[in-house]
C-alpha positions in Angstrom: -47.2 -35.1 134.3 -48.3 -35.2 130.8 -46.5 -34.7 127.5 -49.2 -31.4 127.2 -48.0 -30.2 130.1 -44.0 -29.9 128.9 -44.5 -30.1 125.2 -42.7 -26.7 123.0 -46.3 -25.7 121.4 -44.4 -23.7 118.9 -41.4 -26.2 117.5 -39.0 -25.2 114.9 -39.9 -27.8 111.9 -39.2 -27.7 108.5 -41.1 -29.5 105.3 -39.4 -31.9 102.9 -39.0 -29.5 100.4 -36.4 -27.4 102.7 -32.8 -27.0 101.6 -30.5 -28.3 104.0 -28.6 -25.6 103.8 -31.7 -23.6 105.7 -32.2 -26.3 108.2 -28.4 -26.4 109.3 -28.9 -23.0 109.9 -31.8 -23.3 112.0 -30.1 -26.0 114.2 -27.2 -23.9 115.0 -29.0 -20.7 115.4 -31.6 -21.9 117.6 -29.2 -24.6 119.6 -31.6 -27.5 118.8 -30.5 -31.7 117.9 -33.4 -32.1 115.8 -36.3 -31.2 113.7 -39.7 -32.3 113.1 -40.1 -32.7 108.7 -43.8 -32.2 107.9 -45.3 -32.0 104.6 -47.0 -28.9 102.5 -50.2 -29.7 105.0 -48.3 -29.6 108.2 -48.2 -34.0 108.4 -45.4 -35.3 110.2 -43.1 -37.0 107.9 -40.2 -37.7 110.5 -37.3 -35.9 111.7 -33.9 -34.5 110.7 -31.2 -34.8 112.9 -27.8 -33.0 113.5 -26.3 -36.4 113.9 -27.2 -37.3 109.9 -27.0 -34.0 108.5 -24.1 -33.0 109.8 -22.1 -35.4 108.4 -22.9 -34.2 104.5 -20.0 -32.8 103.4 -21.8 -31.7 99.9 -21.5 -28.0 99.7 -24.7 -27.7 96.8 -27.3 -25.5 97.8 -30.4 -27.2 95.8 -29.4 -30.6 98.6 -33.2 -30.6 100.4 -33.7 -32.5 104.0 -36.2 -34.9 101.8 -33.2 -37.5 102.0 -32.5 -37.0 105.4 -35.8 -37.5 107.0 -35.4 -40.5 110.3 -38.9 -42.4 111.1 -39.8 -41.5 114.3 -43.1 -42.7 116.4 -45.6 -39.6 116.9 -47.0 -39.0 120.5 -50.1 -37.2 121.9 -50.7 -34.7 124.6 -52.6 -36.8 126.9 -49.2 -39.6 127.0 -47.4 -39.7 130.0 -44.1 -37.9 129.7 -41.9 -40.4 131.5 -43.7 -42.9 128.9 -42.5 -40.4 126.0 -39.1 -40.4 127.2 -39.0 -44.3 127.0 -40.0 -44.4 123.9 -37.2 -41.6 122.9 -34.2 -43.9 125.1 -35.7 -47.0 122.9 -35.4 -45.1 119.9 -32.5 -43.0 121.0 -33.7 -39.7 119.4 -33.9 -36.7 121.6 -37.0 -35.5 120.2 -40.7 -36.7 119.2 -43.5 -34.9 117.2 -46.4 -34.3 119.1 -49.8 -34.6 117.0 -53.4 -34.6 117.3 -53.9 -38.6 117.4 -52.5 -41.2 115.7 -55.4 -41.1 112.9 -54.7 -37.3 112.6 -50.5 -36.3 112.2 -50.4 -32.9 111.9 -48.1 -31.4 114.2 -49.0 -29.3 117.2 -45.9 -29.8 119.0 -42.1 -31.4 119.6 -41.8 -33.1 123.3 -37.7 -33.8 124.2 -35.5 -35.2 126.8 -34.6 -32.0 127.6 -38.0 -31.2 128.6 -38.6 -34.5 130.3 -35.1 -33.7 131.7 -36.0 -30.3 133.4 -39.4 -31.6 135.2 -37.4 -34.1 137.6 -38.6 -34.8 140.7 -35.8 -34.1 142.5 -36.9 -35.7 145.7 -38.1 -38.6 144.3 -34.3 -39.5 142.6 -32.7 -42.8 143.3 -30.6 -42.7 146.3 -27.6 -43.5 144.4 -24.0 -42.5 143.5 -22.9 -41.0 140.6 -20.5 -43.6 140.3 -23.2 -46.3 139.9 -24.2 -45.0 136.8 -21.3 -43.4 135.1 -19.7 -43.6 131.9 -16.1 -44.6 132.7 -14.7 -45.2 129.3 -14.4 -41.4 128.3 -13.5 -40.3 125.3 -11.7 -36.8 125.7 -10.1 -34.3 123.7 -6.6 -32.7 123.6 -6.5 -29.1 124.2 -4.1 -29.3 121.1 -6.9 -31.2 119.3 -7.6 -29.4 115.9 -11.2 -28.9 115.7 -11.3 -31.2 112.8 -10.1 -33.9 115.2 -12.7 -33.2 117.6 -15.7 -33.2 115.2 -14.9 -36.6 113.9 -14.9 -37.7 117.4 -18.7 -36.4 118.0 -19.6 -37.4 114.9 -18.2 -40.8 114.8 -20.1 -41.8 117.8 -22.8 -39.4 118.3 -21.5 -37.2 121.1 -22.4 -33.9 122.0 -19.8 -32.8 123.8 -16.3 -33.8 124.9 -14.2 -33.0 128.1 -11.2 -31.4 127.2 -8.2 -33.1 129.0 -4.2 -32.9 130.1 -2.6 -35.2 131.7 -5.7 -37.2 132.7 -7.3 -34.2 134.5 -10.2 -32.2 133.2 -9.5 -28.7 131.9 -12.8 -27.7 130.0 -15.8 -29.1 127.8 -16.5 -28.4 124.4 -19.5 -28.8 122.4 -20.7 -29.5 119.4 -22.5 -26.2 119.3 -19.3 -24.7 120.5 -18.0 -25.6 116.8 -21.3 -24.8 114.9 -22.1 -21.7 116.6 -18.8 -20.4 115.1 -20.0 -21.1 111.7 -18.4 -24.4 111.0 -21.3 -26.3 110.2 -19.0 -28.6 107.1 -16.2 -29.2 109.2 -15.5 -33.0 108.3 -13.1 -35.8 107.9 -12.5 -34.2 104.1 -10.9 -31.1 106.0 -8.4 -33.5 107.4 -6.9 -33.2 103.5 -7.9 -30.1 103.0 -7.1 -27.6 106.4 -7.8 -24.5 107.0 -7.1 -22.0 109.7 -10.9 -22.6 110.6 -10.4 -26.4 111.1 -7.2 -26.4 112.3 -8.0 -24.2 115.5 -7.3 -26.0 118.6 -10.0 -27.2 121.4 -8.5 -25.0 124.0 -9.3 -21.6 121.9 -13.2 -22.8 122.2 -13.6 -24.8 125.1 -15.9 -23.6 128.5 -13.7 -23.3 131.1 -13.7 -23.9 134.3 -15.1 -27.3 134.0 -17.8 -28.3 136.4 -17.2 -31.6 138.0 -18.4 -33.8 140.5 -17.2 -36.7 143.0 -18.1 -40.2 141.9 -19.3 -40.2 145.6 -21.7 -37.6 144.7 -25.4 -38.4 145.0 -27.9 -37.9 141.3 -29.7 -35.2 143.1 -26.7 -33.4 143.2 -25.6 -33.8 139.5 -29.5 -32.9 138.6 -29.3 -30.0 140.4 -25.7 -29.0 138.9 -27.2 -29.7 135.4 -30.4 -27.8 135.6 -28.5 -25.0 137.2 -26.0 -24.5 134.7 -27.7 -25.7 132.0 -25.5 -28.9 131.3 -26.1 -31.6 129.4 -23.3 -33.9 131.0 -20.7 -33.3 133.6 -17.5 -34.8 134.6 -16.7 -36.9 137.5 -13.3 -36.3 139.0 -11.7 -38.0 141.9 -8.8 -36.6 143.3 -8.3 -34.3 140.4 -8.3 -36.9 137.9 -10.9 -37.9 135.5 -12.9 -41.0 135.9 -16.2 -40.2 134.4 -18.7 -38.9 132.6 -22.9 -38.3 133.3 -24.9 -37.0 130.8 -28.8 -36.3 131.0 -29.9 -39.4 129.0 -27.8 -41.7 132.1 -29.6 -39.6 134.7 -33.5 -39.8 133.4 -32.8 -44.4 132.6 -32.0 -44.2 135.9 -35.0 -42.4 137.4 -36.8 -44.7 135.1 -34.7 -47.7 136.7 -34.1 -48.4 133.2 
């Protein structure tokens, strides 16, 4: 399958010029990680990211996404889209611009791992365990976590989402549109000084709950298949009610790969 055949041919983007303000907006209304930057002729520039803009705590409005723009390689529709989502793991972005050819960069499209993600061949997954591949050093949250305390966590080291944990068994998840979709999009380590009843609101009061979990004896084709159902970008692995792991898309697709 082709990168034409999964690409969004009508991507969000933003040009340099854009207020950041506008773009944090458009990430947390439209539940995206990224944006292609193009210039007043529709060139690719780069990207933005939630990852570096969410971590400006400036509260200006005249702030544009000019200063914020990541280097990213460009793709075409006639690449491969497993080849594409190499080249994302490599980079570790989540998204590429798609553009005419390498001589011409105007954008036509954005290509993720989400949509590399959803066009799985199921039967053609590794025979292997969950367990093989997991994450076992998981960072969780407190359901008495302020929110403040859990952003700093995803920010810090560039999670997405966080099981939400007592006791050492798995209550809920939260997310980092969870937070944003609320309206925090400034919530930083400055709030830490200066709280607020916004900030200081525990996980538990935003969480997704129940948690869906699998076995570390569970095979990949079942955690795909949880994950596309549910539309999940990671789920837990619990053994006998305790926690012991964590898969997220990126660990499923290397591993289709055989990265």
């Amino acid at each position: 399958m082709l990168v034409e055949d999964i690409l969004s041919r009508d991507p969000l983007y933003v040009e340099d010029s854009t207020f950041l303000t506008k773009a944090r907006q458009l990430i947390r209304d439209n539940h995206v990680r990224g944006l292609s930057v193009v210039n007043s002729k529709r060139v690719v520039l780069g990207i933005v990211t939630t990852q570096d803009m969410l971590r400006v705590t400036s509260t200006k409005s005249n702030v544009t996404v000019s200063g914020f723009i990541v280097q990213v390689p460009t793709v075409t529709e006639d690449m491969d889209m497993f080849e594409a989502a190499k080249i994302m793991l490599k980079e570790k972005c989540t998204l590429l611009p798609v553009v005419e050819s390498q001589e011409d960069l105007v954008l036509k499209g954005v290509v993720t791992l989400i949509d590399v993600f959803k066009h799985i061949d199921i039967s053609k997954v590794p025979q292997k365990l969950i367990g093989d591949i997991m994450t076992t050093k998981v960072v969780t949250a407190s359901p008495d976590d302020s929110l403040t305390e859990v952003w700093g966590k995803m920010l810090d080291q560039d999670f997405t989402g966080l099981p939400v944990a007592k006791d050492g068994k798995p209550i809920g998840m939260i997310t980092r549109f969870d937070i944003l979709k609320r309206g925090w999009a400034r919530i930083s380590k400055e709030s830490e000084t200066r709280p607020s009843d916004s900030t200081q609101m525990h996980a538990e009061k935003l969480m997704s709950s129940p948690i869906f979990s699998l076995g570390s004896e569970a095979s990949l084709a079942e955690a795909l298949e949880l994950m596309l159902k549910h539309d999940m970008g990671r789920i837990s692995v619990v053994d006998n009610g305790k926690l012991v792991g964590i898969v997220d898309r990126n660990d499923l697709i290397k591993s289709y790969l055989g990265e």
